[in-house]
GULO-112787 format. One record per residue (C-alpha): x, y, z; residue number from 1. Coordinates in steps of 0.02 Angstrom, whole numbers. Each point is the difference from the previous one (the first is absolute). Example, Ala and Ser with C-alpha at 12.3 -4.5 7.8 and 13.67 -1.06 7.14 Angstrom:
<site px="615" py="-225" pz="390" k="1"/>
<site px="69" py="172" pz="-33" k="2"/>
END
This chain:
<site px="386" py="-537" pz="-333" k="1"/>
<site px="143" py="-45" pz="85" k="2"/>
<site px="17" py="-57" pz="207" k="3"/>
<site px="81" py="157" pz="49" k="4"/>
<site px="-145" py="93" pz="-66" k="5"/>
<site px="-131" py="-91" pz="44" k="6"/>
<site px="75" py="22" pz="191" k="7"/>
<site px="14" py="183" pz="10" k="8"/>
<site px="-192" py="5" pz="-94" k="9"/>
<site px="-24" py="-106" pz="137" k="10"/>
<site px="50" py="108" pz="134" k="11"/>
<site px="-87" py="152" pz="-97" k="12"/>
<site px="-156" py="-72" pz="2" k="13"/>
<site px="-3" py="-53" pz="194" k="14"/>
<site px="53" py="171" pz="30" k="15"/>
<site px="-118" py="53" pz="-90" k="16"/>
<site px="-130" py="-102" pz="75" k="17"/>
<site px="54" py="29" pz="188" k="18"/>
<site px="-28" py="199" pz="-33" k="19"/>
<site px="-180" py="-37" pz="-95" k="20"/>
<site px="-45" py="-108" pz="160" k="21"/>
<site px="59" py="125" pz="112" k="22"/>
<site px="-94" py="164" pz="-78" k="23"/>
<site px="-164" py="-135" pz="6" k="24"/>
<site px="18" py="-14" pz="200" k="25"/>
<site px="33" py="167" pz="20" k="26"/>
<site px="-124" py="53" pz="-110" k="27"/>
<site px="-137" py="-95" pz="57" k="28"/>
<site px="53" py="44" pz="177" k="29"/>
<site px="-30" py="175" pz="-19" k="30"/>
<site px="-177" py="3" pz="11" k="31"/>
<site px="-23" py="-109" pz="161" k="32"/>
<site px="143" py="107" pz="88" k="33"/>
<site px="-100" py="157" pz="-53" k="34"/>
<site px="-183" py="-61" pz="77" k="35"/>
<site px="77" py="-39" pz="149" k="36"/>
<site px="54" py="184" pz="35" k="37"/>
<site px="-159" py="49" pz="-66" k="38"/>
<site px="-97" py="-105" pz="127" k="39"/>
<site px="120" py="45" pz="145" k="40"/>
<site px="-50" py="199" pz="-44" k="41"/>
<site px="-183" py="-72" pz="1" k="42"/>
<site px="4" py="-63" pz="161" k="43"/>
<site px="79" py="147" pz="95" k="44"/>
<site px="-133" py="103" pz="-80" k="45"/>
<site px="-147" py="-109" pz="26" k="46"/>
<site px="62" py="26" pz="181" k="47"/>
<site px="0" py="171" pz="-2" k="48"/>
<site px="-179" py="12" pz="-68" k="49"/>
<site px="-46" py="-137" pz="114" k="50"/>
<site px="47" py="99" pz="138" k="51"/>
<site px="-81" py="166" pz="-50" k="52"/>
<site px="-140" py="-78" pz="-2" k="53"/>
<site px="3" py="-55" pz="171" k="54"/>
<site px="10" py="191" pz="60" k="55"/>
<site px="-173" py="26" pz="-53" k="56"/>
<site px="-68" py="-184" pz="62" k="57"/>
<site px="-125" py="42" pz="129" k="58"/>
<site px="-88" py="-146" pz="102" k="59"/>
<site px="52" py="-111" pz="-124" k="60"/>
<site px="-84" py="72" pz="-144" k="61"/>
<site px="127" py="58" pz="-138" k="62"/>
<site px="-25" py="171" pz="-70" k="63"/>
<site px="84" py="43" pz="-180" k="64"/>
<site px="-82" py="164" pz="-30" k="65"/>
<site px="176" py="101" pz="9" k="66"/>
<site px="74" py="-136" pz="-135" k="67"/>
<site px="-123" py="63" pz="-160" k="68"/>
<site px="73" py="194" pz="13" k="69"/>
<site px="193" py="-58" pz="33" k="70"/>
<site px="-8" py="-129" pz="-137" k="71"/>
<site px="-66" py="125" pz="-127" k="72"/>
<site px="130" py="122" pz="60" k="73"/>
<site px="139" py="-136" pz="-39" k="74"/>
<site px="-82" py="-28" pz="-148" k="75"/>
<site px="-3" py="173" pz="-62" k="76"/>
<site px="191" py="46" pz="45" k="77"/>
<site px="118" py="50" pz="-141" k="78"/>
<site px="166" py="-38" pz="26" k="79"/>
<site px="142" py="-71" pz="-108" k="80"/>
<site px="125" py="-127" pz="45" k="81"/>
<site px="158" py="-47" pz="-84" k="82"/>
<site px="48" py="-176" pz="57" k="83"/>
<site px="154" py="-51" pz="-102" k="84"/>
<site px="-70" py="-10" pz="-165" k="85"/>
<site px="-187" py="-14" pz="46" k="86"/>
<site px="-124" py="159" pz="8" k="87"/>
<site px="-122" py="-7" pz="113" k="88"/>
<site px="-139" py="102" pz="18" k="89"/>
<site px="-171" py="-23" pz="97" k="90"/>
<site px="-32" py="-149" pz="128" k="91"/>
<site px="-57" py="-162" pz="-45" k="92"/>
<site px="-43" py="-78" pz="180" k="93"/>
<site px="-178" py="-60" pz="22" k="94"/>
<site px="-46" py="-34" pz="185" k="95"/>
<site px="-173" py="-82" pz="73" k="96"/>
<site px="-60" py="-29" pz="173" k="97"/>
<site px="-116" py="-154" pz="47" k="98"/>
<site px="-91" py="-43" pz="159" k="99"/>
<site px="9" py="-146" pz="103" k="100"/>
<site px="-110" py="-93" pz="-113" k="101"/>
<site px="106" py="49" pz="-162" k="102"/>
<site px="-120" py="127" pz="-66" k="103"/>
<site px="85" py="137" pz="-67" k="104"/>
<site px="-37" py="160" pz="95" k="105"/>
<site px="119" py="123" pz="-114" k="106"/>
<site px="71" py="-8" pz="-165" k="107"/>
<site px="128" py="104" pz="-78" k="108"/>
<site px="-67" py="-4" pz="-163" k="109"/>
<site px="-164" py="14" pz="54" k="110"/>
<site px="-32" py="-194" pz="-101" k="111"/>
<site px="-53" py="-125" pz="128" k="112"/>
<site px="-77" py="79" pz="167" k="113"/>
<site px="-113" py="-130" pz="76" k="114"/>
<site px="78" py="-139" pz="-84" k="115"/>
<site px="50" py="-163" pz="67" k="116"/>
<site px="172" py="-31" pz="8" k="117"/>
<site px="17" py="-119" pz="138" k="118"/>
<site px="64" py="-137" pz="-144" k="119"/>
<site px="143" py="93" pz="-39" k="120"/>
<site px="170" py="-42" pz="58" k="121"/>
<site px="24" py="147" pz="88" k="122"/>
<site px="-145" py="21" pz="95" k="123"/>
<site px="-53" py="-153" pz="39" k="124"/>
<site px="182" py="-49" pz="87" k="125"/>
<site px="25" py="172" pz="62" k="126"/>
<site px="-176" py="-25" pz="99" k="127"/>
<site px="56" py="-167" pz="55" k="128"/>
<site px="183" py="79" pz="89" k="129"/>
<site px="118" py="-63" pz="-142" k="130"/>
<site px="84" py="96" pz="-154" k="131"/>
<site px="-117" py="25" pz="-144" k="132"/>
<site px="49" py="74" pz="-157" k="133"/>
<site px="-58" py="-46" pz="-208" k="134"/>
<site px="19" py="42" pz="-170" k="135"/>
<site px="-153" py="24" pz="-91" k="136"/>
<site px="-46" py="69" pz="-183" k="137"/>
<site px="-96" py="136" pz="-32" k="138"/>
<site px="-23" py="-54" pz="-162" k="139"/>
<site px="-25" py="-241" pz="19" k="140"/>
<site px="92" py="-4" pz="-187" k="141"/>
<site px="114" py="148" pz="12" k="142"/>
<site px="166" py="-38" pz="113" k="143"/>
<site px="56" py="169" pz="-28" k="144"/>
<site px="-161" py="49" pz="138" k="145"/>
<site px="95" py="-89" pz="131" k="146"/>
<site px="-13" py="102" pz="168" k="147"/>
<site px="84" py="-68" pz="156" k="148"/>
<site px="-98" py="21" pz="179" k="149"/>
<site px="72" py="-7" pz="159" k="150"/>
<site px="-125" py="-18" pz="156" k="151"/>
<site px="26" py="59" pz="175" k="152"/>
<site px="-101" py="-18" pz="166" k="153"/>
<site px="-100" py="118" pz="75" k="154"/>
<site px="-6" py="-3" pz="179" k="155"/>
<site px="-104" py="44" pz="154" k="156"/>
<site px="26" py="-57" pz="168" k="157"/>
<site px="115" py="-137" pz="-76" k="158"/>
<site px="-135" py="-64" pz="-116" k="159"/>
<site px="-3" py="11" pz="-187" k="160"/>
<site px="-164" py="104" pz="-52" k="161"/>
<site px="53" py="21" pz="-181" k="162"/>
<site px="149" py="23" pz="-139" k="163"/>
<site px="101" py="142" pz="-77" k="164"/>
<site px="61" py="-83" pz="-166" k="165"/>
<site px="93" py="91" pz="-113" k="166"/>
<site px="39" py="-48" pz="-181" k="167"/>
<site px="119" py="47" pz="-150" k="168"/>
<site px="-12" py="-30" pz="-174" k="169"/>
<site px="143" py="-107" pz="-69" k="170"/>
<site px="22" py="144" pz="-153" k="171"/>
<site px="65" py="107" pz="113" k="172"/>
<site px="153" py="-98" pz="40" k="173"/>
<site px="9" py="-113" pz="-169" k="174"/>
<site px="80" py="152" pz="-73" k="175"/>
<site px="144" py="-23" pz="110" k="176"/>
<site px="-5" py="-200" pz="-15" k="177"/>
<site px="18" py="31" pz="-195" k="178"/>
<site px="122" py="145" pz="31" k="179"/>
<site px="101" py="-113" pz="105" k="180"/>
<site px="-14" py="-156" pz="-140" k="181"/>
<site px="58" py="146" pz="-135" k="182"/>
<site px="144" py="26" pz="100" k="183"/>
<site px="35" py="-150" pz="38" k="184"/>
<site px="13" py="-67" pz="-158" k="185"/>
<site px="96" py="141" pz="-65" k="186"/>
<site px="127" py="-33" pz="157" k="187"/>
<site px="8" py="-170" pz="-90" k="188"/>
<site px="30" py="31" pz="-179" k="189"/>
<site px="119" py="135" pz="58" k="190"/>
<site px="105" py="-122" pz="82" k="191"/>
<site px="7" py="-127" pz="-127" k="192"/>
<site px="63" py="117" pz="-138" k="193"/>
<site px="137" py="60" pz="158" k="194"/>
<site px="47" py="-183" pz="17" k="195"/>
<site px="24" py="-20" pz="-196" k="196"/>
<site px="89" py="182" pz="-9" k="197"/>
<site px="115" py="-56" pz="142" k="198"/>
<site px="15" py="-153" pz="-104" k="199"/>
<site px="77" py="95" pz="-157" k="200"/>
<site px="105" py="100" pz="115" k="201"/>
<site px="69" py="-128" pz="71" k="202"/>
<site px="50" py="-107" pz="-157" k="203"/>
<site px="70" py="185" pz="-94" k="204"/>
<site px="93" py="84" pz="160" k="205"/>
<site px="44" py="-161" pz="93" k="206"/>
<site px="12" py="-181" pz="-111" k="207"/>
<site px="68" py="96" pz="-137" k="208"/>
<site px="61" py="203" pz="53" k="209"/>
<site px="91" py="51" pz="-171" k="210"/>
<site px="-25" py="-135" pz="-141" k="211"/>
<site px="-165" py="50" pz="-49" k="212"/>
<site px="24" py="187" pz="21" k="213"/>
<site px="173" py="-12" pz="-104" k="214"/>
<site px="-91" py="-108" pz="-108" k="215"/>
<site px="-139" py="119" pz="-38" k="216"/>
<site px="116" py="139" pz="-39" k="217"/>
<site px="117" py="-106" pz="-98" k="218"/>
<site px="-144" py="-24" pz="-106" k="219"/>
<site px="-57" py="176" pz="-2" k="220"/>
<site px="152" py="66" pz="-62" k="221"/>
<site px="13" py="-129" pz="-134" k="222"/>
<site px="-170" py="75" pz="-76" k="223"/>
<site px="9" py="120" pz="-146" k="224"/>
<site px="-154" py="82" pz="31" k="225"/>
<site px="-107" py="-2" pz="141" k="226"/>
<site px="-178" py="-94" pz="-17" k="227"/>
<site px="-75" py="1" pz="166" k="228"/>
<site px="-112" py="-146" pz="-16" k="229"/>
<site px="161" py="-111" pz="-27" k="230"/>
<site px="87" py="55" pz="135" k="231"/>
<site px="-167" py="-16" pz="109" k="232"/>
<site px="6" py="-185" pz="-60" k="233"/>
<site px="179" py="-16" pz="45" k="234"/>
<site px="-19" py="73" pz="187" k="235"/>
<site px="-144" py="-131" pz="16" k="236"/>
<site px="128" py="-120" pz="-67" k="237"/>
<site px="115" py="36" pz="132" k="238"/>
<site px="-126" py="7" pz="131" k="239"/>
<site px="-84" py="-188" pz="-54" k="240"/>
<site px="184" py="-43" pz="2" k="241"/>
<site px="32" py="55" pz="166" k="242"/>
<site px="-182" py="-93" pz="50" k="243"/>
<site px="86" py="-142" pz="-67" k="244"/>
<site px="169" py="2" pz="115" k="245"/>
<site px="-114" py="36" pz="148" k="246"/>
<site px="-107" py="-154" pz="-35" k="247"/>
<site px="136" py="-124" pz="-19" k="248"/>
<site px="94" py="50" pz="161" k="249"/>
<site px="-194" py="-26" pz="83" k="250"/>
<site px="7" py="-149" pz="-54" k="251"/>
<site px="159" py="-45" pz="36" k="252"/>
<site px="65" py="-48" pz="-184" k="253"/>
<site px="-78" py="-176" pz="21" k="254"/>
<site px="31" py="-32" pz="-193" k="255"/>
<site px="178" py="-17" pz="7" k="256"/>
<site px="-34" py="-167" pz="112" k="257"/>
<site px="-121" py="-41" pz="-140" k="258"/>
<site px="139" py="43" pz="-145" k="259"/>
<site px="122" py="-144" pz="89" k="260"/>
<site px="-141" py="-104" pz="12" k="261"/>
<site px="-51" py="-24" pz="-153" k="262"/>
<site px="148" py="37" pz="-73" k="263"/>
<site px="56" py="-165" pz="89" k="264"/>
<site px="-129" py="-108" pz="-48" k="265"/>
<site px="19" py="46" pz="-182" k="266"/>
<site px="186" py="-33" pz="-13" k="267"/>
<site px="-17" py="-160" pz="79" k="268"/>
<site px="-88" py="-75" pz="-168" k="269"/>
<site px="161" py="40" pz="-121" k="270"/>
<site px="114" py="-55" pz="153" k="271"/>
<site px="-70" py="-168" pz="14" k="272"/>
<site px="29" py="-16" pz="-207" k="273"/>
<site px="165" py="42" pz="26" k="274"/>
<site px="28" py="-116" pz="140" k="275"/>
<site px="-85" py="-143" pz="-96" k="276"/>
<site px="99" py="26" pz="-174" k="277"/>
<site px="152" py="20" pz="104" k="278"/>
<site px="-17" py="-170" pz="106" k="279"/>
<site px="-58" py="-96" pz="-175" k="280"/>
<site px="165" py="87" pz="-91" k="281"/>
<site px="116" py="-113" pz="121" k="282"/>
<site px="-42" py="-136" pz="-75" k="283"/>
<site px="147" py="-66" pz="-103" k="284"/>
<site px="-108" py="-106" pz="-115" k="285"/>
<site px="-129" py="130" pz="-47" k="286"/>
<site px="11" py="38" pz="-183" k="287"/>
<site px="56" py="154" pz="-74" k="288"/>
<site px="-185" py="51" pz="-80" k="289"/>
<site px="-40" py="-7" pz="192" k="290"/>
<site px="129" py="70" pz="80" k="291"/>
<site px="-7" py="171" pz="-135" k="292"/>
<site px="-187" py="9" pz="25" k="293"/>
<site px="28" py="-19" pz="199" k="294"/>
<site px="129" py="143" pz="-27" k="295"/>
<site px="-126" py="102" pz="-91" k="296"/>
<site px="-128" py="-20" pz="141" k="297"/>
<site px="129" py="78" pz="112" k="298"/>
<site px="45" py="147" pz="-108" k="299"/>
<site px="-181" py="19" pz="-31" k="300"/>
<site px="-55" py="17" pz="191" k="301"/>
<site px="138" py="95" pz="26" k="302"/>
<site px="-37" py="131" pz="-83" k="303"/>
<site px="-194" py="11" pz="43" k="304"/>
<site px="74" py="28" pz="193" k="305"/>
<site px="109" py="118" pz="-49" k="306"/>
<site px="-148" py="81" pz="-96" k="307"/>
<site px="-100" py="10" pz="136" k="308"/>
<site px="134" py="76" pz="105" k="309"/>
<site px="43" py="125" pz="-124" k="310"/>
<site px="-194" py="44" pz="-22" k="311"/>
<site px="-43" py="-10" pz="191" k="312"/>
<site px="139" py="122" pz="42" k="313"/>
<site px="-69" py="131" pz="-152" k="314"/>
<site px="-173" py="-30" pz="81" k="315"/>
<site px="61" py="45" pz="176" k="316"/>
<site px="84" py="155" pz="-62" k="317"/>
<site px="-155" py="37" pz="-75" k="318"/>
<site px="-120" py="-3" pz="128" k="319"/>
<site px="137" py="119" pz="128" k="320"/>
<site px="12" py="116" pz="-128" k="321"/>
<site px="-169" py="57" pz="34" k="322"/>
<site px="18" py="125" pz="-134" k="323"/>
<site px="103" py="51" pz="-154" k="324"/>
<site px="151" py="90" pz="7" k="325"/>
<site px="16" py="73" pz="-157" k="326"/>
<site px="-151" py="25" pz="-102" k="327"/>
<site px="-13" py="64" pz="-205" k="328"/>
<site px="-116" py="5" pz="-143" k="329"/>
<site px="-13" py="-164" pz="-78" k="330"/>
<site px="-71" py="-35" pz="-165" k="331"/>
<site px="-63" py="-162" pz="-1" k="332"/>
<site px="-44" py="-27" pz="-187" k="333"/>
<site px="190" py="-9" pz="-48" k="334"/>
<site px="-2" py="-114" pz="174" k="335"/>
<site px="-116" py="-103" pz="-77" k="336"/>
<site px="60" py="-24" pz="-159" k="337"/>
<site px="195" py="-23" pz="80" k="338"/>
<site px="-53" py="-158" pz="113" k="339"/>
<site px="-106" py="-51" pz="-127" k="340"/>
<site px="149" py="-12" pz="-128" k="341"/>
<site px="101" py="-88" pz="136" k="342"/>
<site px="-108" py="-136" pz="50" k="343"/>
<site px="-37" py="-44" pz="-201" k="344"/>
<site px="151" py="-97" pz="3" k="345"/>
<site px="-47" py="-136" pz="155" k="346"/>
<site px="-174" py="28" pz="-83" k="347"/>
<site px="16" py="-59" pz="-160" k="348"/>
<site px="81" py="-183" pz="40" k="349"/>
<site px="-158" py="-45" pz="48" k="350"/>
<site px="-77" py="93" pz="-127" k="351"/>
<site px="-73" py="126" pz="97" k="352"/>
<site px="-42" py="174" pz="-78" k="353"/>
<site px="25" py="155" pz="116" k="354"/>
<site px="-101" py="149" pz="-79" k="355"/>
<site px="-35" py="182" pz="63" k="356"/>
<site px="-140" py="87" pz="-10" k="357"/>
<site px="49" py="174" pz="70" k="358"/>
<site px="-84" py="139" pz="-137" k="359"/>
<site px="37" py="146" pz="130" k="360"/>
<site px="131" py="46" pz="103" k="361"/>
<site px="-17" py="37" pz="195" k="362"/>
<site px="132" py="24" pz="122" k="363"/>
<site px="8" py="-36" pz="193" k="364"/>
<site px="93" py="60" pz="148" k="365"/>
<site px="110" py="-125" pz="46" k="366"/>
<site px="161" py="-98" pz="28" k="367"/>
<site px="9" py="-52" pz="-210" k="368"/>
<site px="120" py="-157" pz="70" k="369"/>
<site px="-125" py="-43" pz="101" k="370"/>
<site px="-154" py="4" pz="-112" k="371"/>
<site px="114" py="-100" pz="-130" k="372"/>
<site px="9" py="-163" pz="146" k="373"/>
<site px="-180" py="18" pz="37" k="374"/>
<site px="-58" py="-3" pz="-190" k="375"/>
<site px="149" py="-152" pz="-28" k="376"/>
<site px="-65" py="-87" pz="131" k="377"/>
<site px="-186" py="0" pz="-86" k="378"/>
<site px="54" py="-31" pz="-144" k="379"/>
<site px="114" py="-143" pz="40" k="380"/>
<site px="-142" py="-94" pz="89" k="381"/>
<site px="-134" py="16" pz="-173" k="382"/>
<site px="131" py="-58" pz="-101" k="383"/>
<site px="38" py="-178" pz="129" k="384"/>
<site px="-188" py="-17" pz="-5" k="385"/>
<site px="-29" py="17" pz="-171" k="386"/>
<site px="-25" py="-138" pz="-120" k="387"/>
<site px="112" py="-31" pz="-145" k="388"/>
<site px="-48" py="116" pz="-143" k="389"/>
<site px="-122" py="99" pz="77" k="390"/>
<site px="48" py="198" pz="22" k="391"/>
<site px="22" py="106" pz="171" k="392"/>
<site px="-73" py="207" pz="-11" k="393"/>
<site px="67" py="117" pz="85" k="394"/>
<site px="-109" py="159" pz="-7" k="395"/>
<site px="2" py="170" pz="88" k="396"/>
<site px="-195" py="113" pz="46" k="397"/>
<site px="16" py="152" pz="41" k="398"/>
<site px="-114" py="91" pz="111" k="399"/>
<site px="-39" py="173" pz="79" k="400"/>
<site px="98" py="-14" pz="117" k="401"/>
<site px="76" py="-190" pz="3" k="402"/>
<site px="89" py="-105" pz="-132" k="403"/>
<site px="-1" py="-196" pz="7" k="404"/>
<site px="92" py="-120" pz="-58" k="405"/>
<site px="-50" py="-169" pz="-70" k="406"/>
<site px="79" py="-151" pz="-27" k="407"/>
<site px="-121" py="-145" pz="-72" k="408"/>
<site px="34" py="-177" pz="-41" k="409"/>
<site px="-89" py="-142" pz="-73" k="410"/>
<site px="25" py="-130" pz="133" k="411"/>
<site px="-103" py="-102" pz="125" k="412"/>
<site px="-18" py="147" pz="91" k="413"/>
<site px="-19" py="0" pz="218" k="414"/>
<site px="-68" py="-138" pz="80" k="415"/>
<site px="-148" py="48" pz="129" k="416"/>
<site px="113" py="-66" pz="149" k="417"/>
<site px="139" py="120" pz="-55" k="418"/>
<site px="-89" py="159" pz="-20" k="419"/>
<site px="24" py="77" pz="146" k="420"/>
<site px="194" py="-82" pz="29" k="421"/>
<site px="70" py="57" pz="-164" k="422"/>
<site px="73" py="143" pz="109" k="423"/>
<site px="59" py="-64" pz="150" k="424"/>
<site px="194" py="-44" pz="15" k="425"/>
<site px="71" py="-164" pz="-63" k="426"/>
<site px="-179" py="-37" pz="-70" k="427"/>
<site px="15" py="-98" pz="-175" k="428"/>
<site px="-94" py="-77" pz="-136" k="429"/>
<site px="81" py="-156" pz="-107" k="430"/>
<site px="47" py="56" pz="-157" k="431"/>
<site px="-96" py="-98" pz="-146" k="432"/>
<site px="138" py="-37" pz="-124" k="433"/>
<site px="118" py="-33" pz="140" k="434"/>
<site px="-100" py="-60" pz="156" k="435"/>
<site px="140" py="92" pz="114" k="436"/>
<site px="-52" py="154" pz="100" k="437"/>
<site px="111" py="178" pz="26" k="438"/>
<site px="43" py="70" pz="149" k="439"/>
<site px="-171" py="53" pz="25" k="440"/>
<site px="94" py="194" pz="47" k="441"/>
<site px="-33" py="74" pz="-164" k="442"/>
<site px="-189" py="72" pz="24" k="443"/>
<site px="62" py="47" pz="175" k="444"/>
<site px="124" py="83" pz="-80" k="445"/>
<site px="-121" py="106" pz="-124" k="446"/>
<site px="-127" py="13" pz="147" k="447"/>
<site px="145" py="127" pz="94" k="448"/>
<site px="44" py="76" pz="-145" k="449"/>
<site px="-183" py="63" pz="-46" k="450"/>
<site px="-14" py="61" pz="184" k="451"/>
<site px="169" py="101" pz="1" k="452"/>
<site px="-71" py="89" pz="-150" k="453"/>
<site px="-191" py="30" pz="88" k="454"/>
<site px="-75" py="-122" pz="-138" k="455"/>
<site px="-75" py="-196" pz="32" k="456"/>
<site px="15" py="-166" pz="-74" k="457"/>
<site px="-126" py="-112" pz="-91" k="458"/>
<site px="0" py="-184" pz="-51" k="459"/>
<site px="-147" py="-67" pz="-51" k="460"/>
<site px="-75" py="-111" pz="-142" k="461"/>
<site px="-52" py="83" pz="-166" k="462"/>
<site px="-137" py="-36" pz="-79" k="463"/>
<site px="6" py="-118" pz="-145" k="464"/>
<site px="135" py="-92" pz="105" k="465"/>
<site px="188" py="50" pz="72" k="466"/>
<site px="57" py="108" pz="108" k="467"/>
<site px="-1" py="203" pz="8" k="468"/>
<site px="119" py="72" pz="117" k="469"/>
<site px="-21" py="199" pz="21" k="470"/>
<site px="125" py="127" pz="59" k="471"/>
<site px="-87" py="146" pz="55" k="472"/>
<site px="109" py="173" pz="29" k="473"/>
<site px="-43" py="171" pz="28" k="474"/>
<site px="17" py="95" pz="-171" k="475"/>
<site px="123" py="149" pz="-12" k="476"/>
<site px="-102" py="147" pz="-43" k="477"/>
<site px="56" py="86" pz="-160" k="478"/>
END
């Protein structure tokens, strides 16, 4: 994976992250922020029974006859009410009165009359003058039995005598807390797939207005019949494409620092055997055996820069195409067969066989002059790491749906250190007849063609030793 990618993944995934770590504190807020308006309701109401009560106190003695008819009423009232996109439909409040001493004198439900209940939060503190409230289960191993209580003072002659408390299960309200969560998280997702929407807008209407439109319906036109699926794959095409732009202005096109770079340090090998052979070549008594095979070593290094700078600018090209311009059934069996016949030559003075192994034809969408480099380029590299007499295959699978091409030698095959290298740019292996390396562009160079056609690139070692390179492509249909 290159730098450039591995930055805007980068800055994905901490986007990413920052909007999972936001949702969680919002989330988890909800519920808190919910039992606090609860309780605040609580404790107005508690008040309001607290102070009911008092009406009927009479020299100090609390009297809750007239709460047993007016909480069955409430009880008994049918109503419906519509709050947002909650029903709700008979009262849940449970209320209890205690006396000084914290035995309760009424219950709403009728549960715990005469009970002591001067432990609990909210009696105990309310009898002492400060704020008492609690959240106790119904139910010790159920959590879902949760009911909230809220105490509040009764008074006579400025002296607590006893407390109103009045309670709600948590039920009632979780269905808003897990309404609001819902919500929430929708809000989330929503805006996530905005910000990756506003994304592709941006990279097809602004980084790139009319080349991938015109593109699209160049290609369109250029059809002779219409298969949907095809040009579905080609919009997507153009879309990743536009991804693509969008990502490398993001990250600010870093690579082409990296091209110079490297480029640099790699030219600096062949530039120092030039400089050496050329210093040693002014010597007036060096003999002429020397002074031809100094001359050689200059011709020789001359041409690998140039080679790189030819193959560094076709790279480059490459990877701002970002996809093909002209596309057309290619057959790749004939392909085969043609670069196979081509490379025989350079093959056989080492005594190298080439042979094909291609018993059905298959064709692929494609740029054909394209394909032809890619293929070259893997079969160029089994041939330099083939031993003398042994034979290079070059085979073509078909599948449903994919074809693949495969190029096998018989040589030492990858090192473990070079597995996952083979790829990157400038990255070479000494050849073993020669001991020299190449420009370490050509699998680069195979590695963009596969993705302009929507295929991949394999290099790995075969069994029963060598290497099997495999060109995977999308098949043409029919």
């Amino acid at each position: 994976m290159t730098k450039r990618n591995r930055i805007f993944i980068g800055i994905l995934l901490i986007y990413a992250a920052g909007i999972a770590l936001m949702l969680y504190r919002v989330v988890a807020d909800i519920d808190p922020r919910y039992r606090e308006s609860a309780e605040e309701s609580l404790v107005e109401t508690s008040h309001l029974l607290a102070g009911l009560v008092e009406q009927d106190v009479r020299a100090g003695a609390i009297d809750t006859a007239r709460l047993e008819p007016l909480f069955k009423a409430l009880y008994a009232r049918e109503f419906h009410a519509r709050i947002y996109s909650v029903s709700k439909t008979r009262v849940e409040m449970r209320a209890y009165v205690a006396d000084r001493q914290g035995r309760v004198l009424f219950d709403s439900l009728g549960k715990s009359v005469g009970a002591d209940f001067s432990q609990w939060h909210d009696v105990g503190l309310t009898l002492e003058g400060r704020y008492g409230a609690r959240s106790t289960r119904d139910v010790p191993d159920d959590p879902r039995t949760s009911v909230m209580y809220v105490g509040a003072p009764i008074r006579w002659n400025n002296e607590i005598i006893g407390v109103a408390s009045v309670g709600k299960p948590v039920t009632s309200f979780g269905q808003f807390v897990s309404a609001a969560r819902e919500k929430t998280l929708y809000v989330g997702l929503v805006s996530v797939l905005a910000v990756l929407l506003l994304a592709v807008i941006v990279s097809v209407w602004l980084v790139r207005p009319f080349g991938l439109i015109s593109d699209y319906v160049r290609y369109v036109r250029a059809q002779r019949s219409f298969n949907f699926p095809r040009l579905g794959r080609r919009a997507l095409g153009a879309i990743g494409a536009a991804y693509d732009e969008m990502r490398d202005a993001l990250a600010g096109r870093n690579y082409v620092a990296d091209y110079v770079q490297t480029l640099t340090h790699e030219v600096k090998s062949p530039l120092s055997a030039i400089r050496g052979a050329a210093e040693l070549l002014q010597e007036p008594s060096m003999p002429q055996a020397e002074r031809q095979r100094f001359l050689a070593n200059i011709t020789r290094e001359a041409g690998r820069i140039q080679e790189m700078v030819d193959r560094m600018m076709e790279l480059t090209a490459l990877e701002t195409r970002r996809s093909l311009d002209k596309v057309q059934p290619v057959a790749l069996k004939p392909l085969l067969e043609e670069l196979a016949s081509a490379a025989q030559d350079a093959a056989r003075l080492r005594g190298i066989r080439i042979a094909v192994d291609a018993p059905e034809d298959a064709a692929v969408e494609g740029d054909g002059f394209l394909l032809r480099r890619a293929v070259s380029n893997l079969l160029d590299n089994a041939v330099d790491f083939s031993p003398e007499g042994s034979q290079v295959v070059l085979s073509l699978h078909l599948g449903a749906r994919t074809v693949r091409v495969q190029v096998r030698d018989r040589g030492p095959g990858i090192p473990d250190y070079a597995q996952d290298k083979v790829f990157e740019k400038f990255y070479s292996l000494a050849r073993p007849h020669s001991r020299k390396k190449s420009t370490g562009l050509g699998l680069a160079f195979v590695k963009e063609i596969a993705s302009l056609h929507h295929g991949r690139i394999e290099l790995v070692n075969a069994d029963g030793g060598g290497a099997l390179a495999t060109l995977s492509l999308p098949r043409l249909a029919g």
